[in-house]
VMD Tcl script that draws the C-alpha trace (Angstrom):
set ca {
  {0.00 0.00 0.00}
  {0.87 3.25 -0.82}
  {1.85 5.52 2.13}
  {2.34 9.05 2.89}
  {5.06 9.75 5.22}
  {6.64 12.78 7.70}
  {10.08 14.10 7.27}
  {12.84 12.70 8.82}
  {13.34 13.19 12.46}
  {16.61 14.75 13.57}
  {19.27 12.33 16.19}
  {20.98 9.12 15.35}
  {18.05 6.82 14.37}
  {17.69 5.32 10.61}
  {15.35 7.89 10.18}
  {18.00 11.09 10.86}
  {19.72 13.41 8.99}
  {23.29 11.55 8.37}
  {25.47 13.65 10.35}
  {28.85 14.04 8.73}
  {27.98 12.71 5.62}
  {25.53 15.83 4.60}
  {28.86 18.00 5.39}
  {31.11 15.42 3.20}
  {34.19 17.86 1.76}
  {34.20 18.64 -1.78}
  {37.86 19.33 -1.70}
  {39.87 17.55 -4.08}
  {42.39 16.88 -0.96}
  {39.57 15.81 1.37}
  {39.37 12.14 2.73}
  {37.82 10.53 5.69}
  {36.07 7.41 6.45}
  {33.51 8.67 3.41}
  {34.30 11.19 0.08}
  {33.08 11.76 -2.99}
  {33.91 10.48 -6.56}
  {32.51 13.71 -8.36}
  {33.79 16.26 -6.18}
  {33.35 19.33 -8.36}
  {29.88 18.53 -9.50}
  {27.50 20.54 -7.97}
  {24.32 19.03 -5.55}
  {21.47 18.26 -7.19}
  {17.91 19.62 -5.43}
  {14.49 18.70 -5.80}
  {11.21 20.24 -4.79}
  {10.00 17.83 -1.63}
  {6.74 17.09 -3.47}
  {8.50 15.90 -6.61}
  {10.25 13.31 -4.39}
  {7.18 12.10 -3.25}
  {5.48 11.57 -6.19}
  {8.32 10.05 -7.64}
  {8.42 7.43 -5.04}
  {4.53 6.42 -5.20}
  {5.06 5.92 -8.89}
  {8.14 4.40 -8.30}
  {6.17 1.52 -5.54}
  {4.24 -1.00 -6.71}
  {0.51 -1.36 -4.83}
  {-0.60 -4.92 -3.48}
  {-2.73 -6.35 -6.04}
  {-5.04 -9.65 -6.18}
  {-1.86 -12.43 -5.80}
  {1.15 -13.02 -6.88}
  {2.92 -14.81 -9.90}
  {2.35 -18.66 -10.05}
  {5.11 -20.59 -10.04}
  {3.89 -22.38 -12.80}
  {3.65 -19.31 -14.94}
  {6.21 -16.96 -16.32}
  {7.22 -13.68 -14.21}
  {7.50 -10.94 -16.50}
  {9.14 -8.81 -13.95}
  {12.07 -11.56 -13.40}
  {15.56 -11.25 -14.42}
  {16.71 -14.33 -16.13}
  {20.78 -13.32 -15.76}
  {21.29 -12.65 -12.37}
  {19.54 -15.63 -9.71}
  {17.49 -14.39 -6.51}
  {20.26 -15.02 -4.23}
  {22.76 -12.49 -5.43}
  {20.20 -10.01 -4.51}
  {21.03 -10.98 -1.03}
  {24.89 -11.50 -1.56}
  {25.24 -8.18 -2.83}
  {22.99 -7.01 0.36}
  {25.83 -8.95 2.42}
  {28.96 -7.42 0.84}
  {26.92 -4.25 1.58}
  {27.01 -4.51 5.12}
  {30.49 -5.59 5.06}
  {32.07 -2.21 3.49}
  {29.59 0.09 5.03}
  {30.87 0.09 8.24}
  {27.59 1.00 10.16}
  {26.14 -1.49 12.81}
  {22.59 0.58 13.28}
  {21.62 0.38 9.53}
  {19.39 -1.90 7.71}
  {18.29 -2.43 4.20}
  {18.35 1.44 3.57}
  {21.36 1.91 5.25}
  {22.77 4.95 6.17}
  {26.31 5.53 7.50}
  {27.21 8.37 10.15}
  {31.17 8.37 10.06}
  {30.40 10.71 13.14}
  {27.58 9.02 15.17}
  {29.37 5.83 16.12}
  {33.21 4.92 17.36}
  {33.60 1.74 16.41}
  {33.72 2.01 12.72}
  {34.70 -0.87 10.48}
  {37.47 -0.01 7.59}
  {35.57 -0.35 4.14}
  {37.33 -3.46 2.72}
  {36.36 -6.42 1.75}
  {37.60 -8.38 4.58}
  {34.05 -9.75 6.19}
  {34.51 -7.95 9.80}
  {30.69 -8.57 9.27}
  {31.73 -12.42 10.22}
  {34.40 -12.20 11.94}
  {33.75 -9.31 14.54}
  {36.91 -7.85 16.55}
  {37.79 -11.29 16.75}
  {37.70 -13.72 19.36}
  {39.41 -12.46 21.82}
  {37.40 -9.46 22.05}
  {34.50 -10.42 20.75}
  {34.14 -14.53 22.24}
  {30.73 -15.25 21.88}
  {30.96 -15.13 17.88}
  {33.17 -18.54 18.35}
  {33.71 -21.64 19.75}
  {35.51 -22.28 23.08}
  {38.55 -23.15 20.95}
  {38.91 -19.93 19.74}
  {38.85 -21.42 15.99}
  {35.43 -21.99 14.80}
  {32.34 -19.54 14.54}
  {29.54 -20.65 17.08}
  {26.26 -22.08 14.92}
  {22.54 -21.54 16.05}
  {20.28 -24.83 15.81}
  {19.29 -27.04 13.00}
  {16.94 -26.01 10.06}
  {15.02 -28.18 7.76}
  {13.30 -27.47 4.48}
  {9.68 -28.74 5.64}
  {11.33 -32.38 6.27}
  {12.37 -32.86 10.46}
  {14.78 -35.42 9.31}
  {16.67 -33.31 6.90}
  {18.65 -30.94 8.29}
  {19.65 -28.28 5.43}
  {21.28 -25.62 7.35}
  {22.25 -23.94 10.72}
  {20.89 -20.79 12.27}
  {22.38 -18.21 13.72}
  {23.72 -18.90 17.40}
  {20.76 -16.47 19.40}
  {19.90 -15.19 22.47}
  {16.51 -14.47 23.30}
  {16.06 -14.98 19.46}
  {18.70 -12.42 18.60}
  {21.42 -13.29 16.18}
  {25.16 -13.40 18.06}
  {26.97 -12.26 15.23}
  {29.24 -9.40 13.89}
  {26.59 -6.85 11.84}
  {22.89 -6.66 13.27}
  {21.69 -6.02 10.13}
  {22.69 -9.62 8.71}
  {19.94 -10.94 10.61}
  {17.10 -8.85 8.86}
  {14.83 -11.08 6.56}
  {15.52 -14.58 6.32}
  {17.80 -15.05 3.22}
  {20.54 -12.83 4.25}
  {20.73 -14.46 7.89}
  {20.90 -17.86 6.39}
  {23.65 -16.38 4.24}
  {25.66 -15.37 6.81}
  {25.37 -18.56 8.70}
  {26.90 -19.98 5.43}
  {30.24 -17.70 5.39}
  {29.86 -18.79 9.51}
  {30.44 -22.94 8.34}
  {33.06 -22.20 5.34}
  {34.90 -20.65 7.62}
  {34.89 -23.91 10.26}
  {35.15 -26.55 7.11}
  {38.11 -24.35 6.42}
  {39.15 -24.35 9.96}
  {38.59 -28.21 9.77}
  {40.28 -29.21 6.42}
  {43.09 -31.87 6.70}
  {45.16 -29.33 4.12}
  {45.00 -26.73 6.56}
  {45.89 -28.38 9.93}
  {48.15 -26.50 11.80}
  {47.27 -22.83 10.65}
  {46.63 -20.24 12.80}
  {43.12 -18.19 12.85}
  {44.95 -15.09 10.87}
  {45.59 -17.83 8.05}
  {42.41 -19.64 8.15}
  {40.86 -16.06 7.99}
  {42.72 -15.08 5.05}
  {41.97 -18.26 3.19}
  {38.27 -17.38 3.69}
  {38.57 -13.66 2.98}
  {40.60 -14.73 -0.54}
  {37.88 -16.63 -1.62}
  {34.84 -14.27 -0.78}
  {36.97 -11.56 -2.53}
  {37.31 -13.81 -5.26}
  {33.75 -14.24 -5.53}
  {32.70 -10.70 -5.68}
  {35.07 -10.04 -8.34}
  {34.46 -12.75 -10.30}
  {31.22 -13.97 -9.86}
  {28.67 -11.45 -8.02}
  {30.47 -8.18 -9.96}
  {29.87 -9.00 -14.14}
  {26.40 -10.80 -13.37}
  {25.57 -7.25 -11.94}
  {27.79 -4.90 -14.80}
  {28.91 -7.68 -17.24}
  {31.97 -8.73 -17.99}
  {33.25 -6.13 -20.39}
  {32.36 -3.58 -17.74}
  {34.55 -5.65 -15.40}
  {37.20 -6.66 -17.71}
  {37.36 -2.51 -18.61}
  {38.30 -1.68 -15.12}
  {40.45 -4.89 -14.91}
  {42.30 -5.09 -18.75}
  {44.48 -7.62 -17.61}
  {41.49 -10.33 -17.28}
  {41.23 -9.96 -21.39}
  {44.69 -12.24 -21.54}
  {46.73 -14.29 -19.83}
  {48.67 -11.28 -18.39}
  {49.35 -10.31 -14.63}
  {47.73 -7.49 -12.70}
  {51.37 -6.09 -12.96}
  {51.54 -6.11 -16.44}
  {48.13 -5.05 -16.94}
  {47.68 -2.30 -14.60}
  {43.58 -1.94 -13.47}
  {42.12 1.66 -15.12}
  {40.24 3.50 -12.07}
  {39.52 6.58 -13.72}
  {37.02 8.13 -11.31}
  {37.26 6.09 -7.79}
  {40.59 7.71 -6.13}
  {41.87 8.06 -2.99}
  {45.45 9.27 -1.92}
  {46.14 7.11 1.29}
  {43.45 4.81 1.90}
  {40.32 3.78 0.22}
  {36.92 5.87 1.56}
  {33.36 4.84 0.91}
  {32.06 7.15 -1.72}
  {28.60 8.48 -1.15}
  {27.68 8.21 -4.64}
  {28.29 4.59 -4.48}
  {26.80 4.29 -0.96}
  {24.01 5.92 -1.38}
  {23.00 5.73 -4.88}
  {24.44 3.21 -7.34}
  {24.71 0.72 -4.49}
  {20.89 0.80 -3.95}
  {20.32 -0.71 -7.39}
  {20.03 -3.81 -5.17}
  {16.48 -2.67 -3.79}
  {14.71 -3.05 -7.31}
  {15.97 -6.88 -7.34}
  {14.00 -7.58 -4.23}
  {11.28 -10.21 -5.52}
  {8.05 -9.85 -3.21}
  {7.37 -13.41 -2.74}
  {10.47 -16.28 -2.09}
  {10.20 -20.28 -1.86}
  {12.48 -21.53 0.54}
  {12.69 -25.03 -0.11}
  {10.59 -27.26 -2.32}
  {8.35 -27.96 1.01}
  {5.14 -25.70 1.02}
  {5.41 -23.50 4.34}
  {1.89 -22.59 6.05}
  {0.37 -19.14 6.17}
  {-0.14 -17.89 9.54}
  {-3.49 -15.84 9.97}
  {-5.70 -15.01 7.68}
  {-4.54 -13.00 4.46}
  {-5.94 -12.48 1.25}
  {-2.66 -12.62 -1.06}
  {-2.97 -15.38 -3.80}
  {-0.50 -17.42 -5.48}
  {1.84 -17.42 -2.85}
  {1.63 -21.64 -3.38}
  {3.91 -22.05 0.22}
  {6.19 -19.25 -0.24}
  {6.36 -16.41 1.85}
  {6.31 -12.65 1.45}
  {9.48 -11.10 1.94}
  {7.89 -8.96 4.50}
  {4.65 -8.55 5.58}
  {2.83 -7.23 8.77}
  {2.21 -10.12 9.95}
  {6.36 -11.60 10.95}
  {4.96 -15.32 10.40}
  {3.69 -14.70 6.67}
  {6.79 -12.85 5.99}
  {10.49 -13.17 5.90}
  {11.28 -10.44 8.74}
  {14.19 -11.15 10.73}
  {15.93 -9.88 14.23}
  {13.72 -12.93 15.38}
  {14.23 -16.94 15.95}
  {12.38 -18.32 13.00}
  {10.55 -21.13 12.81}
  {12.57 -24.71 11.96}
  {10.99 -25.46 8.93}
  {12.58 -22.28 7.05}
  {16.03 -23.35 5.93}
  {17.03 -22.53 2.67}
  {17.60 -24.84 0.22}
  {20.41 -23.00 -2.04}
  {19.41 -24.73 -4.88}
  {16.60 -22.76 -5.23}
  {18.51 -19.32 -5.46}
  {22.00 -19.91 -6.98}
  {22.94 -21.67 -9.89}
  {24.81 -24.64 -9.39}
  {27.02 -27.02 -11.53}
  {24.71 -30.16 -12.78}
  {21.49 -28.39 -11.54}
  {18.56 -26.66 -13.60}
  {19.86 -23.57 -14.79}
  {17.76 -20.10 -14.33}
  {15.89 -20.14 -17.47}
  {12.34 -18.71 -17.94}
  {11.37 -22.54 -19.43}
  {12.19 -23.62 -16.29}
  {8.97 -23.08 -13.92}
  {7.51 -25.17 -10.73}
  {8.68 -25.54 -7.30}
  {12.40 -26.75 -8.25}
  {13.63 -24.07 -10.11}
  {16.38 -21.09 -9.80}
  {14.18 -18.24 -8.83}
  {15.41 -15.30 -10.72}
  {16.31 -12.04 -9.13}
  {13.31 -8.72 -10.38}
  {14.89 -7.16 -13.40}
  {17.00 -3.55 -12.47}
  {14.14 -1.00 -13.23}
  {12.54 2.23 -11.79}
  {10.07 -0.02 -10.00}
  {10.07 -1.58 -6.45}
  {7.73 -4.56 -5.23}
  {4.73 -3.35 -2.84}
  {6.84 -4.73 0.11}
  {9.04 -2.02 0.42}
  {6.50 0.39 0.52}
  {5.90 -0.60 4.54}
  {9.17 -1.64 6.15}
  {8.52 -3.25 9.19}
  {11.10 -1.66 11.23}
  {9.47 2.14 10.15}
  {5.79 0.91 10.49}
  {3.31 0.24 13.12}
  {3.79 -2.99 14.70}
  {1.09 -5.35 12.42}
  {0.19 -2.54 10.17}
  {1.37 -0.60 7.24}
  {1.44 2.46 8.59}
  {4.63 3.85 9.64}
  {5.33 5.42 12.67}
  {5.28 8.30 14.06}
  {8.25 10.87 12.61}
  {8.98 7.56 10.18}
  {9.19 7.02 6.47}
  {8.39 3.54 5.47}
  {8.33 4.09 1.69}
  {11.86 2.55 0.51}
  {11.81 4.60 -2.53}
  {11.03 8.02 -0.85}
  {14.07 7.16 1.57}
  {16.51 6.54 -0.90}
  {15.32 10.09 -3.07}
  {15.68 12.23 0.28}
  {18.68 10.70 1.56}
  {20.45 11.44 -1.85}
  {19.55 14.76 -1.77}
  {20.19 15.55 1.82}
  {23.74 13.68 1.05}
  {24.14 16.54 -2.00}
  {24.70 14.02 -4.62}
  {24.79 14.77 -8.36}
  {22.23 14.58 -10.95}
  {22.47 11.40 -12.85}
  {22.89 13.52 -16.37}
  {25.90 15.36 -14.36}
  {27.75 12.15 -13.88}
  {27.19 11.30 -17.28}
  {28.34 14.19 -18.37}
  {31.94 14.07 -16.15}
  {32.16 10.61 -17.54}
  {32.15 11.48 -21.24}
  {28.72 10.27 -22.03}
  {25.85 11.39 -23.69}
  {22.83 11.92 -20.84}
  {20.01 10.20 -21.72}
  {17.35 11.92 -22.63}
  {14.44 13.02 -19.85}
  {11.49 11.48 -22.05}
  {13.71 8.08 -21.49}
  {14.08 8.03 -18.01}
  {10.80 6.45 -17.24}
  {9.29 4.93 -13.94}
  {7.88 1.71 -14.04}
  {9.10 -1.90 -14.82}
  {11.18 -3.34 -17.70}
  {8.80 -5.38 -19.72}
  {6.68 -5.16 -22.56}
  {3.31 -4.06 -20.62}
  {5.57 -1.12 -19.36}
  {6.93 0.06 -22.88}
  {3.64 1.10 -23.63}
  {2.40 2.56 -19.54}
  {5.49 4.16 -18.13}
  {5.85 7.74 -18.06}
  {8.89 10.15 -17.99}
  {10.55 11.26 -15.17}
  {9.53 14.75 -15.51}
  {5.53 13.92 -15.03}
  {6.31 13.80 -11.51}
  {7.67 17.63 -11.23}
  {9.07 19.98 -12.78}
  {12.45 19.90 -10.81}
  {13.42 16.72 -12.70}
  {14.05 18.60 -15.90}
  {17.41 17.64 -17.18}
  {18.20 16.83 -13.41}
  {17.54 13.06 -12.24}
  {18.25 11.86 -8.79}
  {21.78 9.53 -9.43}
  {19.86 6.75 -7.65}
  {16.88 6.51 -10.14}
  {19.37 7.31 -12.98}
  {21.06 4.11 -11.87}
  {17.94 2.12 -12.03}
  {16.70 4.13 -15.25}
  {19.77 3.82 -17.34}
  {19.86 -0.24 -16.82}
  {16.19 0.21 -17.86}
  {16.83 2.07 -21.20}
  {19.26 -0.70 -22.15}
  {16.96 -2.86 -21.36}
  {14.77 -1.57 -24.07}
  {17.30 -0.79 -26.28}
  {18.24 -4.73 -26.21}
  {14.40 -5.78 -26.32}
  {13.90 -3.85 -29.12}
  {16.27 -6.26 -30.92}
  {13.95 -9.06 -30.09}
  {10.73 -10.83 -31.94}
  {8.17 -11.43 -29.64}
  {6.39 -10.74 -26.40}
  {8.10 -13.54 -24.30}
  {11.87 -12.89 -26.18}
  {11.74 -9.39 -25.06}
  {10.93 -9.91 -21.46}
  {14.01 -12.49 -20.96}
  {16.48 -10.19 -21.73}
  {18.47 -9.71 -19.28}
  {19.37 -6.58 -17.06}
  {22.42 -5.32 -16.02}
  {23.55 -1.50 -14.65}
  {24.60 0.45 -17.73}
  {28.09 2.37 -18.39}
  {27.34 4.98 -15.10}
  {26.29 2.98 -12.41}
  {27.92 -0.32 -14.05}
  {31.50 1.56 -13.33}
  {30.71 3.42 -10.06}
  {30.15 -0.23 -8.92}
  {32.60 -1.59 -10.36}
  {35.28 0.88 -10.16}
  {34.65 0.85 -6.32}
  {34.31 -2.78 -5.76}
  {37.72 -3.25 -7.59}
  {39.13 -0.28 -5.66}
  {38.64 -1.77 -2.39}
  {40.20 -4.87 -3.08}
  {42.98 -2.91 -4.65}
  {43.32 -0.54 -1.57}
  {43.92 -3.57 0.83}
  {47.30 -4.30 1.43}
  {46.06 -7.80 2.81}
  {43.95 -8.94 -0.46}
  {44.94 -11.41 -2.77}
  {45.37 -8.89 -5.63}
  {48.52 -7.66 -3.80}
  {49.37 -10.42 -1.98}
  {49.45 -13.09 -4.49}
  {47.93 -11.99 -7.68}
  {47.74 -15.47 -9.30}
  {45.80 -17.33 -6.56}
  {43.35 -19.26 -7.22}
  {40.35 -20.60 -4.23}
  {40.85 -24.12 -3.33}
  {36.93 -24.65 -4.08}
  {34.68 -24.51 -7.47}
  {36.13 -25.90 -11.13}
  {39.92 -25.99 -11.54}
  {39.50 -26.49 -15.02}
  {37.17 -23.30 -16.05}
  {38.86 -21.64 -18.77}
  {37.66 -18.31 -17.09}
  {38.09 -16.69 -14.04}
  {34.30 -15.92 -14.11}
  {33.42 -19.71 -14.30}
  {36.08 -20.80 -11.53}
  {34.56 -20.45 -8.33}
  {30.81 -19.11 -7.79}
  {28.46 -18.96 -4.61}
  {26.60 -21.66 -5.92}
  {29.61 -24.03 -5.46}
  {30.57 -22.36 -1.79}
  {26.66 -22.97 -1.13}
  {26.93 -27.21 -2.74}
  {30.38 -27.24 -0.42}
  {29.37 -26.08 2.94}
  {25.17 -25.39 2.48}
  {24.41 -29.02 4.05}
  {25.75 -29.33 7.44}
  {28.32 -32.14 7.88}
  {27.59 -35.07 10.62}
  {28.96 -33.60 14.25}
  {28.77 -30.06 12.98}
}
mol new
graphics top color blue
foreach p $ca { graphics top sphere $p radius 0.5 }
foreach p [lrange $ca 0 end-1] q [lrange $ca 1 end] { graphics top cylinder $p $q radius 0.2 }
display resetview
């Protein structure tokens, strides 16, 4: 449901103006914990009721059910699976540094002491360690403590482990891995590679610091490799990293970071963190199947279609996928079911029923009627948000760009040498053939979007326009709706150009430490580094807990 909402309250709350970020130098010589990539291009503004009428457009309404599994999606994204939505959401909270965000995070380098450095070096996971931090392990020190068993519907088949809990919330190093369902379970994965690494007969005798750094090599590995060109592609990738075209070294190739650059140590750009980051958001799919088991509904509710699967959140905690709570055994994940893996069905729109890779929601200008009433801004059971609270994902993201003085979209365009597209292009709705014909331009909504588009729906609109441009190529109703989504050439190299960076500003990653690794895990063989090692073979590896784990 659509919802009107108050400005944001003042203080330290998700809801408050991000002290220290709003004051973020422009200086070309400024760095702290956060900076900016554009520096000298000036803050973009928009009238207050623009924004909001931007982000009701932008939110889909609840409407009779949901998409049978049994018939195609057109709102699904057939090249990136459902579970790098929540991967992406993962690395997320490991470079952002904040412990008091959540999905729409917001980072106050002032607000909070204990900031983490923004590398990718999962102190999500791993805490301060375990001598500061003990309850995140084992009493040996060595492994990460596990919650309780999970099954998939089926008592006697365990498929996971929870999070280890008290009084049903998660022990771990980032509160906000623990909010829905999917990116908890996720974390409790990176919690058991870390202990089969621990474990492994080739690594007895190591230390924790080496164990740890075989762990951190391979998640690094994976967001280069395998989360990064599913999201940009990989010429976007191989353009920021030239040296991946050949059989050449990252010495001999040097990477080409024309716009992410820092002078001492890497800082989190706010046009990354809080705009061509988001693009995440318009992935979320409302409705999830856990595991080929049908779970119950709780309560009454009139949604149809859901078939067993559950809303990824809803008023109601037991018909959703909320999190900060114990959930109920039946819910583990069966991984299957969101990544690819080798010998299993691949994500294909032919491929339908309970069994199949659920595809992520294409990257478009339109968000699922779900985030429209977060549950931690809204009355308890209700829609409604409360009091001083917005609720409305989309209107969050618009004001917290502005209030952050980001860019236009056509600004960065601009800086980076590319033709702006045009304002009757940028349209709000959802990439697929119904919307061709229904989706209006950005500037229906106000008058303040002339020629000036908030970066964050540029992000999401540019993907869409190539979309189109790539549909357009296609015969057919069903042809154009599979094509796949990815960001285009602005927020394609923000994301990558900063994802690269911080594994290039880290002394400690294996780009710098040993350039030609390669993760003990995945296909030895793959010809490519993008086919060697993926989630979905970290997830066939370590997703099923072992006997005595």
């Amino acid at each position: 449901m659509k919802q009107g909402s108050s400005p944001m309250r003042s203080g330290v709350g998700h809801g408050a103006v991000i002290r220290g970020l709003e004051t973020t130098s422009n200086s070309r010589r400024f760095e702290g914990r956060f900076g900016r990539m554009f520096r000298t291009l000036p803050a973009a503004t928009f009238a207050d009721d623009d924004l909001r009428a931007l982000a009701t457009e932008m939110t889909a309404t609840p409407e009779d059910g949901v998409t049978p599994e049994t018939e195609a999606d057109d709102e699904e994204n057939f090249g990136i699976p459902a579970g790098y939505t929540y991967f992406g959401q993962f690395v997320d909270h490991d470079i952002t540094f904040d412990p008091t965000s959540s999905l729409d995070k917001q980072n106050d380098p002032d607000a909070l002491v204990d900031f983490r450095t923004p590398r990718l070096d999962l102190d999500s996971l791993y805490g301060r360690g375990p001598d500061d931090q003990p309850y995140l392990y084992q009493p040996d020190g060595m492994l990460m403590a596990l919650g309780g068993d999970l099954h998939g519907g089926e008592p006697d088949h365990v498929v996971t482990r929870d999070l280890p809990r008290f009084r049903g919330r998660a022990l771990i190093g980032d509160k906000r891995n623990d909010e829905n369902v999917i990116v908890s379970q996720l974390q409790g994965l990176f919690l058991r590679f870390h202990n089969a690494m621990a474990t492994a007969k080739e690594n007895a005798g190591l230390s924790f610091a080496e164990i740890q750094r075989i762990v951190r090599w391979h998640y690094q590995w994976l967001v280069l490799y395998d989360y990064l060109p599913r999201i940009v592609g990989r010429a976007q990738v191989e353009a920021v990293l030239p040296h991946l075209k050949g059989d050449k070294s990252i010495l001999e190739v040097p990477p080409q970071l024309r716009f992410y650059r820092w002078h001492a140590d890497p800082f989190m750009p706010v046009e990354f963190s809080g705009a061509a980051y988001r693009f995440g958001h318009s992935m979320v799919r409302p409705v999830y199947r856990l595991s080929a088991q049908d779970l119950p509904e709780s309560g009454p509710r009139t949604t149809k279609g859901l078939g067993g699967r559950k809303m990824i959140f809803d008023p109601n905690p037991d018909n959703g996928l909320n999190g900060f709570r114990e959930f109920p055994r039946q819910w583990g994940i069966d991984w299957r079911l969101f990544f690819e893996t080798r010998g299993g069905r691949p994500l294909s729109p032919k491929n339908l029923g309970k069994a199949r890779v659920q595809p992520a929601y294409k990257i478009d200008t339109s968000l699922v009627s779900p985030l429209g009433a977060l549950p931690e801004f809204s009355r308890p059971g209700r829609d409604t948000p409360l009091n001083g609270q917005i609720n409305v994902l989309a209107l969050r993201n618009l004001k917290r760009g502005m209030a952050l003085g980001l860019p236009s979209g056509q600004a960065v365009a601009e800086l980076m040498g590319l033709e702006p597209i045009p304002d009757a292009a940028l349209v709000v709705g959802k990439a697929n053939v119904d919307g061709l014909k229904t989706n209006k331009p950005i500037t229906a909504f106000g008058k303040s979007f002339i020629g000036n588009a908030p970066l964050w729906f540029y992000v999401l609109a540019e993907a869409q326009h190539h979309w189109k441009l790539a549909a357009a190529r296609q015969q057919g109703k069903s042809a154009k709706n599979s094509v796949h989504v990815r960001l285009g050439p602005v927020g394609g190299r923000i994301v990558a150009e900063v994802l690269v960076g911080l594994v290039l500003g880290d002394q400690n990653s294996f780009l710098n430490q040993a350039p030609r690794w390669q993760p003990a895990l995945g296909n030895p063989r793959a010809n490519s580094v993008f086919d060697r090692f993926t989630v979905g073979d970290l997830a066939m590896e370590v997703g099923t807990p072992r006997a005595g784990e």
